[in-house]
C-alpha positions in Angstrom: -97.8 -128.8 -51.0 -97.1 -125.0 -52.4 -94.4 -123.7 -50.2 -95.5 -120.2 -50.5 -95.9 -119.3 -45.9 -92.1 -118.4 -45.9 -90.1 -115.9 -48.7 -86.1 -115.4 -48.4 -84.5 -112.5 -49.1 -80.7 -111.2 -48.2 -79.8 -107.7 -47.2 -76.6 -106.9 -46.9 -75.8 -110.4 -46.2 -78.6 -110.8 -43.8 -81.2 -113.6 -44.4 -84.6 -112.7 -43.4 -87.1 -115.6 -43.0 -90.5 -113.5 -43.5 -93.2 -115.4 -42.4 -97.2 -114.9 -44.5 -98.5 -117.2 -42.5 -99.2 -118.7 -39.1 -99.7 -122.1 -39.0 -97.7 -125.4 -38.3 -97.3 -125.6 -42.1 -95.4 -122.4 -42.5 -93.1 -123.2 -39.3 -92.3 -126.3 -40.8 -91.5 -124.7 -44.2 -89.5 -122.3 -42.4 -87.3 -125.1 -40.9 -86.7 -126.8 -44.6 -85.7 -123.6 -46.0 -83.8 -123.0 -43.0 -81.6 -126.6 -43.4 -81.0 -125.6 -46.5 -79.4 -122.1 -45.9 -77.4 -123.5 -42.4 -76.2 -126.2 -44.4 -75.1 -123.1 -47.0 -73.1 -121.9 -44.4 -71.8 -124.6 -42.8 -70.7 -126.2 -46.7 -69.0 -122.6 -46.9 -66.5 -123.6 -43.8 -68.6 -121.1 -41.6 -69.7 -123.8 -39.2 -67.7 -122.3 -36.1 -69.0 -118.8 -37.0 -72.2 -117.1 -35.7 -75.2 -117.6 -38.1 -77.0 -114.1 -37.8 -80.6 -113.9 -39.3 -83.8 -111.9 -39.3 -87.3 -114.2 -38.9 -90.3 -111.2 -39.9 -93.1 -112.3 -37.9 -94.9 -108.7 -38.8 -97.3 -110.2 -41.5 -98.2 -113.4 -39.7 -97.7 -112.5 -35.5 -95.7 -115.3 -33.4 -96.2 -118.5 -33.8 -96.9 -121.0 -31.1 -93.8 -121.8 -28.8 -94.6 -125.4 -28.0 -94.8 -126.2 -31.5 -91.2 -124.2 -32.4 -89.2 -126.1 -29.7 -90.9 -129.7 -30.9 -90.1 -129.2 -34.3 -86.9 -127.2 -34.2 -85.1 -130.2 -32.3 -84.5 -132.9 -35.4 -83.1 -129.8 -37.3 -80.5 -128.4 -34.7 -79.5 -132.1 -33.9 -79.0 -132.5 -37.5 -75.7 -130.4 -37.6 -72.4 -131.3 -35.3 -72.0 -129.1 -33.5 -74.8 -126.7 -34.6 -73.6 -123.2 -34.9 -74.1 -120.3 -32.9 -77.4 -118.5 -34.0 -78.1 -114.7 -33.6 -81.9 -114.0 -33.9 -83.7 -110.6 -34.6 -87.0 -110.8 -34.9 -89.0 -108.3 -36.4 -92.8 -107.8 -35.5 -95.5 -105.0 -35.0 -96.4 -106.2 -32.0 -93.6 -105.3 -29.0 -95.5 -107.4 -26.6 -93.6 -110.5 -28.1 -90.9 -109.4 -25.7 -92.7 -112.3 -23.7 -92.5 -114.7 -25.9 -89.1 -114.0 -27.0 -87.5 -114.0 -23.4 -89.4 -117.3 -22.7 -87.5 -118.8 -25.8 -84.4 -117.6 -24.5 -84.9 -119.0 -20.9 -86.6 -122.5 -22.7 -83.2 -122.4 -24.7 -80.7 -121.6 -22.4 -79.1 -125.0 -21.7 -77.6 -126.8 -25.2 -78.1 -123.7 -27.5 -76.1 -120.9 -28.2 -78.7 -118.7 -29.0 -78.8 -114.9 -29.1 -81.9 -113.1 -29.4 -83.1 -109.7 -30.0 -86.3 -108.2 -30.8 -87.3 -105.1 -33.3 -90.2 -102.8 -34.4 -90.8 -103.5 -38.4 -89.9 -100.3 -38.5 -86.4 -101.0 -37.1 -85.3 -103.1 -39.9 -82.3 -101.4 -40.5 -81.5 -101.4 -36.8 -81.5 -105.4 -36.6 -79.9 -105.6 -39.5 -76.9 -103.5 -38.0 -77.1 -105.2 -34.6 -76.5 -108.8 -37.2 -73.8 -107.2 -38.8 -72.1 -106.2 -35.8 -71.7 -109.8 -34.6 
């Protein structure tokens, strides 16, 4: 399978995950490229420090939340402990202010999850809000 749903790229030392695609292929792709980079930053001694990232759901739109939580759960339970995650994401579509406050209350209990949404045209904005952490 070509793993081309999911591109990485660091600003300022601020992975963003930029999603193509919307499909259960692409989240899972996401989640294999995203071991890879926890496990960078656990490897770099970072495992008790906040891993801030950007996922760009502007091309592709949100994906589906049932599917997310299903598939996410192997990977988080993977790392011991897993560490604290700061998310912006970054989408044309403000009304994902739903979605992303049903994440938050979904992962409330287990996770230390901070998440944030932006305007693609706020890039910079989440990027700062990252770097502030």
């Amino acid at each position: 399978m070509a793993e081309d749903f999911i591109t990485i790229e660091q600003v300022q030392g601020i992975t963003i995950y930029r999603f193509r695609a919307k499909s259960r292929d692409a989240y899972d792709e996401y989640l294999r490229k995203f071991k890879v980079e926890m496990q960078k930053h656990v490897d770099a001694g970072k495992q008790d420090q906040p891993y801030p990232y950007i996922l760009d759901v502007s091309q592709s739109g949100m994906f589906s939340i049932n599917y997310m939580m299903q598939a996410t759960k192997p990977v988080i339970a993977s790392f011991d402990p897993f560490p604290e995650n700061y998310i912006a994401y970054v989408t044309n579509n403000m009304n994902d202010l739903v979605l992303i406050n049903l994440l938050n209350g979904l992962t409330a209990r287990g996770f230390a999850h901070k998440r944030k949404l932006f305007h693609i045209d706020d890039i910079d904005k989440a990027i700062e809000w990252l770097k502030s952490i």
